[in-house]
MIBA-350599 format. One record per residue: residue number from 1; x, y, z of N, C-alpha, C in turn; residue in one letter. Coordinates in nm, 2 decimals, always signed. Example, Ala and Ser with C-alpha at 12.3 -4.5 7.8 and 13.67 -1.06 7.14 Angstrom:
   nr     npx     npy     npz    capx    capy    capz     cpx     cpy     cpz  rest
    1   +1.32   -0.57   +0.78   +1.23   -0.45   +0.78   +1.32   -0.33   +0.78     a
    2   +1.28   -0.22   +0.71   +1.37   -0.11   +0.71   +1.29   +0.00   +0.79     s
***
This chain:
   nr     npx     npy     npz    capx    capy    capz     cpx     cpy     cpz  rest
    1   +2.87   +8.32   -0.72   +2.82   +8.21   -0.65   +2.78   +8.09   -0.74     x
    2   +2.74   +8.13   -0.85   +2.72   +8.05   -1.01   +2.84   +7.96   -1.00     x
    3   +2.97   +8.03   -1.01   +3.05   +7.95   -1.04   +3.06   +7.86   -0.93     x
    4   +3.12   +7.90   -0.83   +3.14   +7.81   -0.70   +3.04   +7.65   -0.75     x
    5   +2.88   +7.71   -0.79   +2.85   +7.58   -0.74   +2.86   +7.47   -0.88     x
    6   +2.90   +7.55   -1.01   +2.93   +7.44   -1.09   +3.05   +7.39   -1.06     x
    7   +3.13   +7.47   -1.01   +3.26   +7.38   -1.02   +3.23   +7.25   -0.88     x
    8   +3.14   +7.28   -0.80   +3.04   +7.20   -0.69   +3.04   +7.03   -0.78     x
    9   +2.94   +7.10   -0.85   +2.87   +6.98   -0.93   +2.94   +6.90   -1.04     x
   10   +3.05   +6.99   -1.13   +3.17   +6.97   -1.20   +3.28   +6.86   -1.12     x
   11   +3.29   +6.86   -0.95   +3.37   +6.76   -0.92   +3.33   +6.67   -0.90     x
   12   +3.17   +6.64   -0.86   +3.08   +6.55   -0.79   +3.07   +6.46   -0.93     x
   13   +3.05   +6.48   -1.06   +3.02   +6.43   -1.21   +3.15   +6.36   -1.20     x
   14   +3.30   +6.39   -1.17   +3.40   +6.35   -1.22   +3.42   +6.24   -1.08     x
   15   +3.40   +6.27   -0.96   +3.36   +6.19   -0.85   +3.34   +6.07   -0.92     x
   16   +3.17   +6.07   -0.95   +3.07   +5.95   -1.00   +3.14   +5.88   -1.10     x
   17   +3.21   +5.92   -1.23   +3.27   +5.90   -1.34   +3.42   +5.79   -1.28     x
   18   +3.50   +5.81   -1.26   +3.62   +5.72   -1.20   +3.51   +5.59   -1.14     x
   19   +3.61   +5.50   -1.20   +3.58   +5.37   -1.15   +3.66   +5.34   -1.02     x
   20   +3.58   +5.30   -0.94   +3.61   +5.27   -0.77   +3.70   +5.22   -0.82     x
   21   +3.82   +5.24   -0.68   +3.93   +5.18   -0.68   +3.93   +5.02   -0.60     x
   22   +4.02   +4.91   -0.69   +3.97   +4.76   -0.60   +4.11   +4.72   -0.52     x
   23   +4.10   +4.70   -0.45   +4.27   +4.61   -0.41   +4.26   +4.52   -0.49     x
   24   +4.44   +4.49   -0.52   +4.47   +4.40   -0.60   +4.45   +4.27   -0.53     x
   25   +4.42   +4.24   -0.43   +4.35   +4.08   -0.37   +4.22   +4.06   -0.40     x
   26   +4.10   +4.17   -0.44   +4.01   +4.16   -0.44   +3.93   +4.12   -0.58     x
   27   +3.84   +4.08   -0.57   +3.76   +4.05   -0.74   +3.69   +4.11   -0.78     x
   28   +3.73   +4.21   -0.89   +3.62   +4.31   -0.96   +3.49   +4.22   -1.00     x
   29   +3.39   +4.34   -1.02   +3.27   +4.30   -1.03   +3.23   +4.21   -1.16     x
   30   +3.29   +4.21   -1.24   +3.33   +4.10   -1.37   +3.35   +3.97   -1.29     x
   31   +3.45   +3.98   -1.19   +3.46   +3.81   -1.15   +3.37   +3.80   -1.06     x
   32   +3.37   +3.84   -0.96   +3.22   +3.81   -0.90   +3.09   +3.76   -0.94     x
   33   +3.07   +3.81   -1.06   +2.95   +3.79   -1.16   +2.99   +3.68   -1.23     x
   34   +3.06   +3.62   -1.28   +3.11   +3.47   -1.34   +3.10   +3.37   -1.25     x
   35   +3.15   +3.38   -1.12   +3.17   +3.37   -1.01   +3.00   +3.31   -0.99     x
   36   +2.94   +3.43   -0.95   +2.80   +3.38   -0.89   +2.69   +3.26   -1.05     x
   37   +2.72   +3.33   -1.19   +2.69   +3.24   -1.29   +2.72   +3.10   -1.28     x
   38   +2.86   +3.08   -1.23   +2.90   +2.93   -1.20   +2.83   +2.87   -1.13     x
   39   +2.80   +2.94   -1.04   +2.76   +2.91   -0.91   +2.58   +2.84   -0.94     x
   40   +2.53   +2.92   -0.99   +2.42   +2.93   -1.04   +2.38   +2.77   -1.13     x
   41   +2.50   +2.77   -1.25   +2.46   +2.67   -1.31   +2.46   +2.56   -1.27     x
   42   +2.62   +2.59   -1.17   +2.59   +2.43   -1.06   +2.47   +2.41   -0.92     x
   43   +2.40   +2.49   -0.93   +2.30   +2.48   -0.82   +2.19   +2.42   -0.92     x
   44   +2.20   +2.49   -1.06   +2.05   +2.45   -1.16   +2.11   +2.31   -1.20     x
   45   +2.22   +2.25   -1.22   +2.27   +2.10   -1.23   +2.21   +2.00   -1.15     x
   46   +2.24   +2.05   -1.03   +2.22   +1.97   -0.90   +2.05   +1.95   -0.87     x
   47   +1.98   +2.10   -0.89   +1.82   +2.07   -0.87   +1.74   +1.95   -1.00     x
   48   +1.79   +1.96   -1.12   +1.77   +1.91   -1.21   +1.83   +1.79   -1.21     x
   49   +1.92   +1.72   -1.15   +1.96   +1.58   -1.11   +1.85   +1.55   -0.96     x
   50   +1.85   +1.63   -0.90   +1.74   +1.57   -0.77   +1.55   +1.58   -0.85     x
   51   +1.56   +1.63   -0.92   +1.43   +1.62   -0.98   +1.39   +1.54   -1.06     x
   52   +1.52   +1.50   -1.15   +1.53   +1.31   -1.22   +1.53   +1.26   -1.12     x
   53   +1.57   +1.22   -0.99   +1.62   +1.12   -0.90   +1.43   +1.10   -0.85     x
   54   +1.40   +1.19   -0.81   +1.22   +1.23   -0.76   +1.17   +1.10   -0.88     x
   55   +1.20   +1.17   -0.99   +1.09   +1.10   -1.09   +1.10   +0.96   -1.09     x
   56   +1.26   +0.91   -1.08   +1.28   +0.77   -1.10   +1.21   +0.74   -0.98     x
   57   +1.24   +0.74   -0.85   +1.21   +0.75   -0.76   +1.04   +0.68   -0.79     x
   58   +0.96   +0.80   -0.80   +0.83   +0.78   -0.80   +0.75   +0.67   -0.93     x
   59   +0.85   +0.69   -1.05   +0.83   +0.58   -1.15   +0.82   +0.43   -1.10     x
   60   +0.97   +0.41   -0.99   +1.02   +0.27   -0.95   +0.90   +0.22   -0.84     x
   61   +0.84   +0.34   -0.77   +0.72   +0.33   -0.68   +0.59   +0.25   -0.76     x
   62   +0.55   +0.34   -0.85   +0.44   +0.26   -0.97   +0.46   +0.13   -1.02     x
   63   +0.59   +0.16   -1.04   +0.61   -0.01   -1.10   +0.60   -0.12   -1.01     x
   64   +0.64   -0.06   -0.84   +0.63   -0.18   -0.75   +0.51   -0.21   -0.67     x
   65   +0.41   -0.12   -0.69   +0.30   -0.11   -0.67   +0.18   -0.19   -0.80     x
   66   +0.23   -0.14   -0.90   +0.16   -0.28   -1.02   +0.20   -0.40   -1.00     x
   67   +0.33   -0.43   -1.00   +0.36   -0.54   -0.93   +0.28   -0.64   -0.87     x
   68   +0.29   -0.55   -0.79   +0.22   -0.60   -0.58   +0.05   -0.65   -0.64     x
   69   -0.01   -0.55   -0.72   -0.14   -0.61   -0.71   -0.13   -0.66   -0.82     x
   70   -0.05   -0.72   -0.91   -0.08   -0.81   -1.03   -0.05   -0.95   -0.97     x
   71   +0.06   -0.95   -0.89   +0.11   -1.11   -0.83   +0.09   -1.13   -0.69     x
   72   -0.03   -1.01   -0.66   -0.06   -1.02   -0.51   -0.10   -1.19   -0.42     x
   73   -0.17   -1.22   -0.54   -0.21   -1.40   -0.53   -0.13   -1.51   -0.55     x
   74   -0.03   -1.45   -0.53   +0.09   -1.55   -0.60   +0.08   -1.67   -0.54     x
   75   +0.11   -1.60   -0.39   +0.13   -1.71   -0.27   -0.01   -1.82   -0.28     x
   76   -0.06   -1.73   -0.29   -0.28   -1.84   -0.26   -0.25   -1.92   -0.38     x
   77   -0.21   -1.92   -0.50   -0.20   -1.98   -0.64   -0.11   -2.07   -0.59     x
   78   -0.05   -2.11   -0.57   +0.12   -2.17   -0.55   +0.05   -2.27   -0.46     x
   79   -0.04   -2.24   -0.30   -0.07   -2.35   -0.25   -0.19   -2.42   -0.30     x
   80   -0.28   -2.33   -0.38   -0.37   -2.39   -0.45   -0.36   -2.51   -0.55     x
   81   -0.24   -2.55   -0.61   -0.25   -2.58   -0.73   -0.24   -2.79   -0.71     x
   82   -0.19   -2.78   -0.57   -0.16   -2.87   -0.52   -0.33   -2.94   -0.48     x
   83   -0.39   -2.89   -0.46   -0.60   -2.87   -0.41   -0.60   -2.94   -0.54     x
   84   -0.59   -2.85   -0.65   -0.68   -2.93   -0.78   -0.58   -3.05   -0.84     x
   85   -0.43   -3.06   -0.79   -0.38   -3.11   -0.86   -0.48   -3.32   -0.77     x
   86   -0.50   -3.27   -0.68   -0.52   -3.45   -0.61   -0.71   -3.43   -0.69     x
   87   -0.75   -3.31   -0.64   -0.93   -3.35   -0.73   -0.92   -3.41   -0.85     x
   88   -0.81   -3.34   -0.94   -0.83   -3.41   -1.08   -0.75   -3.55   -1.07     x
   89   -0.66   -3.58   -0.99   -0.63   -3.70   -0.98   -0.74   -3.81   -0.92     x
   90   -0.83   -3.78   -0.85   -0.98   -3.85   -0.74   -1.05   -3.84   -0.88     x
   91   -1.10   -3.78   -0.96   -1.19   -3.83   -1.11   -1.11   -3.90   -1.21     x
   92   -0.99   -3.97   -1.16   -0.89   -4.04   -1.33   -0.97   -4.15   -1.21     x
   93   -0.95   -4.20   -1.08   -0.97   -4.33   -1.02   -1.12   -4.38   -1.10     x
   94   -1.08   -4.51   -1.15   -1.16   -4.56   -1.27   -1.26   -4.62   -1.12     x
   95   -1.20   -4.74   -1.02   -1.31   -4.82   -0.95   -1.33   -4.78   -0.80     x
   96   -1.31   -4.68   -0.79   -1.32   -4.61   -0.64   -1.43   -4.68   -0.57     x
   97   -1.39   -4.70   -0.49   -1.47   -4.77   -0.34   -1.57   -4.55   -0.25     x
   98   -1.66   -4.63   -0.16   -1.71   -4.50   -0.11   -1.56   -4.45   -0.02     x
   99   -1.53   -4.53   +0.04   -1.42   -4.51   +0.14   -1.23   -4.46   +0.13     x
  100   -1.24   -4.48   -0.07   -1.13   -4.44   -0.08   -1.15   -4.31   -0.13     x
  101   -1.30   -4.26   -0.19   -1.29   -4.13   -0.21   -1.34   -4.03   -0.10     x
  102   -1.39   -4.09   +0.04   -1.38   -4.01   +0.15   -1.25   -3.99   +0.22     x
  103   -1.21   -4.07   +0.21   -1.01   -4.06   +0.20   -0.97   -3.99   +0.16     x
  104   -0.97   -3.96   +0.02   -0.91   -3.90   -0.07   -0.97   -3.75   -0.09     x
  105   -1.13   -3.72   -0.04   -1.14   -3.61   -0.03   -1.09   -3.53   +0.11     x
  106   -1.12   -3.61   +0.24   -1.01   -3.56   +0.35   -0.85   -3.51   +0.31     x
  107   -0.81   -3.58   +0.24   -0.70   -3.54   +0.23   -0.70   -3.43   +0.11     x
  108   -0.78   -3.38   +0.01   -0.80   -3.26   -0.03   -0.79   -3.18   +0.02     x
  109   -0.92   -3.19   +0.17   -0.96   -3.06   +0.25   -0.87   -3.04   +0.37     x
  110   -0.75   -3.13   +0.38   -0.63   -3.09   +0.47   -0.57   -3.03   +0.37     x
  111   -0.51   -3.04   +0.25   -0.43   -2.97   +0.17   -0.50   -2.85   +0.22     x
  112   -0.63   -2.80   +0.14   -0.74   -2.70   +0.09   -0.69   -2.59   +0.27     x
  113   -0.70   -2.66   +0.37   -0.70   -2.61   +0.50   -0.56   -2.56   +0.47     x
  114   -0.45   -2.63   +0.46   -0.35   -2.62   +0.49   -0.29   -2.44   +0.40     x
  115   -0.35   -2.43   +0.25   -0.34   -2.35   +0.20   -0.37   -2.24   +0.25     x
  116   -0.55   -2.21   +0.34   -0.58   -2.12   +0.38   -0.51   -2.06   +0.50     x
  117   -0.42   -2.12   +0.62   -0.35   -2.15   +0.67   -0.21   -2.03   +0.63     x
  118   -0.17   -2.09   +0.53   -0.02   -2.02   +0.50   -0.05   -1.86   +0.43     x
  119   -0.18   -1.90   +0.37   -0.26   -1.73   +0.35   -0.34   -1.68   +0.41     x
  120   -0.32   -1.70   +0.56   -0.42   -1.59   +0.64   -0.56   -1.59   +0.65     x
  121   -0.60   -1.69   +0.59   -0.76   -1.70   +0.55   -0.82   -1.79   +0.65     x
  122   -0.88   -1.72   +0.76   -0.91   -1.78   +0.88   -1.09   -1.76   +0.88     x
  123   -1.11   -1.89   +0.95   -1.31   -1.91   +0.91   -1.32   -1.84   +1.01     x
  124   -1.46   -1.80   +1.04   -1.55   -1.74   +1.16   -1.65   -1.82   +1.17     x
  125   -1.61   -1.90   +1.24   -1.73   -2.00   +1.28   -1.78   -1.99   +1.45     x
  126   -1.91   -1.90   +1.49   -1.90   -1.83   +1.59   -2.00   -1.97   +1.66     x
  127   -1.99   -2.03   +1.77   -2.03   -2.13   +1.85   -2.18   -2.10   +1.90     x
  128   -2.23   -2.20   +1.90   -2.37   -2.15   +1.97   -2.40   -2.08   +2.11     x
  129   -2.47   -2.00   +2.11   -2.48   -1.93   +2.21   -2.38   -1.80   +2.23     x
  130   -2.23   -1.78   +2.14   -2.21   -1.66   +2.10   -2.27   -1.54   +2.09     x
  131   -2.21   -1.42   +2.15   -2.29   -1.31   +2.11   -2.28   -1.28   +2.00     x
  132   -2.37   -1.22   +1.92   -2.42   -1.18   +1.76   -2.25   -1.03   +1.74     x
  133   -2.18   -1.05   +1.68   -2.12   -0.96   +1.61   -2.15   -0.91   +1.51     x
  134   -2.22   -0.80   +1.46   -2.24   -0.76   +1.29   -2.11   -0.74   +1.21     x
  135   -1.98   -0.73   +1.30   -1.88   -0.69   +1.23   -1.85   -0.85   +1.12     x
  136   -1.90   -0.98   +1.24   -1.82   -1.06   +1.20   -1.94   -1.18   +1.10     x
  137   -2.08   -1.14   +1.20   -2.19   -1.26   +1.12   -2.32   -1.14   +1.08     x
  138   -2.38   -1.29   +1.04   -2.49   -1.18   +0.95   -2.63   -1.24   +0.98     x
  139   -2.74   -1.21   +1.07   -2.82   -1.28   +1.09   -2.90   -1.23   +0.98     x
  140   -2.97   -1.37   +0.91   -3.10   -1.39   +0.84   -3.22   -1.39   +0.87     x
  141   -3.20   -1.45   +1.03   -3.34   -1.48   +1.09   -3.33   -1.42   +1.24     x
  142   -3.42   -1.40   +1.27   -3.46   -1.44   +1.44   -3.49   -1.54   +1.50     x
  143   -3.51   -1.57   +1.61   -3.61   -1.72   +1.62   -3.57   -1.75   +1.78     x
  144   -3.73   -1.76   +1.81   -3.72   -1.80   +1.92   -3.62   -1.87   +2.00     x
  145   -3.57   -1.89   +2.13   -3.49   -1.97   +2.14   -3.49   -1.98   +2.31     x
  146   -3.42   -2.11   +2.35   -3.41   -2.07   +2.50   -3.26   -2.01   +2.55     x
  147   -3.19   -1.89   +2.50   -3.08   -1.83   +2.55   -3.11   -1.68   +2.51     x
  148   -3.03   -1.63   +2.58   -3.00   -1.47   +2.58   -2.99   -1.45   +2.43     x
  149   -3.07   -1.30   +2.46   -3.12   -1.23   +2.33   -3.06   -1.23   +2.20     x
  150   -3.01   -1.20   +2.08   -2.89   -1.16   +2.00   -2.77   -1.26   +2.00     x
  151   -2.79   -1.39   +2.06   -2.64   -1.46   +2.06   -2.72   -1.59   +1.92     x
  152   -2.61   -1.63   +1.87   -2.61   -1.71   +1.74   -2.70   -1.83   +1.82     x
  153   -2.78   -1.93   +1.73   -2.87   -2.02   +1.78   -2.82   -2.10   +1.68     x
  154   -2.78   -2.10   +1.59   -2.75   -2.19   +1.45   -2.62   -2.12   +1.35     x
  155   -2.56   -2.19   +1.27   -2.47   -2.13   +1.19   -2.50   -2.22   +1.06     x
  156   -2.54   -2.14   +1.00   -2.60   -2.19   +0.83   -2.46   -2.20   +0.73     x
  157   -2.34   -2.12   +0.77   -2.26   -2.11   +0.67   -2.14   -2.03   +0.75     x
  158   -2.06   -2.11   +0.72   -1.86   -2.02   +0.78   -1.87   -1.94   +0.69     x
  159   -1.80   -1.83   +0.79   -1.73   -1.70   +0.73   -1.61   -1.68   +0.72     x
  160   -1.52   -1.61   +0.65   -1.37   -1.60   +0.63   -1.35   -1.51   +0.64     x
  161   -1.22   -1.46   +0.72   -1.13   -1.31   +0.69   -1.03   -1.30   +0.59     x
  162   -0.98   -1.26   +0.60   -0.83   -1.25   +0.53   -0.75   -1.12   +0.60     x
  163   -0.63   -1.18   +0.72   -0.57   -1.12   +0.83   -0.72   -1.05   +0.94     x
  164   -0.71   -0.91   +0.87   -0.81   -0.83   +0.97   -0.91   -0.79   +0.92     x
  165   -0.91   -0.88   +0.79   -1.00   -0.81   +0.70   -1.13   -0.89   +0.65     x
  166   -1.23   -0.89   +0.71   -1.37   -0.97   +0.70   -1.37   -0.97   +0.55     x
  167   -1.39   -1.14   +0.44   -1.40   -1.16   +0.33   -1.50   -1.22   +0.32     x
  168   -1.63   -1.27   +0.43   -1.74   -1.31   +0.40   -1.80   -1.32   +0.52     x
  169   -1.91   -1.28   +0.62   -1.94   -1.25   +0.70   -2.02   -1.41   +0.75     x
  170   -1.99   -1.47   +0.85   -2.06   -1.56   +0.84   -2.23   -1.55   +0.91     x
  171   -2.23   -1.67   +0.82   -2.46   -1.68   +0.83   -2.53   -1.73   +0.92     x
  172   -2.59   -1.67   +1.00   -2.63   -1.73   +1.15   -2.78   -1.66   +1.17     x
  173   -2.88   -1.76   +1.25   -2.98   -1.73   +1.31   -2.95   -1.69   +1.46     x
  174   -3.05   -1.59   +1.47   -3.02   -1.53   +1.61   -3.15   -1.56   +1.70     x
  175   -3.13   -1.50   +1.85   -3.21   -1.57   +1.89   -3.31   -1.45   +1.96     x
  176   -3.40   -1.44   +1.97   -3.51   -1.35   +2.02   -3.51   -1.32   +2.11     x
  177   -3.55   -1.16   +2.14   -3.56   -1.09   +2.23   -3.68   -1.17   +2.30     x
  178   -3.70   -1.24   +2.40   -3.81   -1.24   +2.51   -3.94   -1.19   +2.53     x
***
C-alpha cells in the first residue's frame, strides 16, 4: 500500500513540476507582466502630468488672486486722478474771484461724483422722517421730536457703500420714543 501511495504522490510532484501548457496565440506570464509594467508606467506618466497640471493650475490661481487685490483700485485711481488733477489746477489760479472758485469747486465735485458713480460708491443719505436702519445709519443721539419713534430727525453726515457693502454707516439723530 506504501508503494501505491508514493507512486500517488511521485505523479502529483511531477504534475506540479511541468510548466502549464500555453496556446500558441496566448501570452505567457513573462508578457503579461511587461505588459501590465507598461501599463503601469503609463498610468504613473499620466497621474504625474495631472498632478503638474493641479499645481500650475493652483499657482496661476494665486497669482490671479494677488493680482486682483494689488490693482483692485485701479479703476477708483484712474477716475480719481482727474479730482486732484482740476484741485491743484484751482490753487495755481493767482486772482480768483469768490465765484470762479465756487465754479471751479462744483465742477470738482461733479468730477469727484462722477468717479464715485463709475465705482459703485453710492451715499446713504436717509431723508427725514426715515425709518432708523442700523444696517445702514448710526444714531448718536435721541431727541425728542414730533414723528414716530426710531425714524431719522437730522443727518449730521452721508454714508457710503460700496455695491452691497456698507463702507461708512451714515450719522443721524433719532427721534424718541413718546
Amino acid at each position: 500500500m506504501q508503494d501505491q501511495e508514493n507512486q500517488e504522490v511521485s505523479q502529483t510532484t511531477e504534475d506540479v513540476n511541468e510548466a502549464p501548457a500555453t496556446e500558441p496565440g496566448e501570452p505567457g506570464l513573462e508578457d503579461q507582466l511587461a505588459a501590465a509594467e507598461a501599463k503601469l508606467a503609463e498610468m504613473h506618466d499620466a497621474f504625474m502630468r495631472a498632478k503638474a497640471e493641479g499645481e500650475n493650475i493652483r499657482r496661476r490661481a494665486q497669482e490671479d488672486v494677488s493680482k486682483a487685490h494689488k490693482f483692485a483700485i485701479e479703476s477708483f485711481a484712474e477716475a480719481m486722478v482727474p479730482v486732484r488733477d482740476s484741485l491743484e489746477m484751482a490753487l495755481k489760479v493767482e486772482n480768483a474771484s469768490v465765484e470762479s472758485l465756487k465754479e471751479g469747486v462744483e465742477m470738482t465735485l461733479k468730477q469727484l461724483t462722477s468717479a464715485f458713480e463709475k465705482n459703485r460708491l453710492v451715499e446713504v443719505m436717509p431723508a427725514v422722517g426715515d425709518k432708523l436702519d442700523p444696517m445702514k445709519h448710526q444714531a448718536v443721539a435721541v431727541v425728542p421730536a414730533d414723528q414716530e419713534a426710531n425714524t431719522v430727525v437730522n443727518v449730521l453726515q452721508k454714508g457710503y457703500m460700496i455695491a452691497d457693502r456698507l463702507l461708512r454707516p451714515a450719522i443721524v439723530t433719532a427721534a424718541q420714543a413718546k
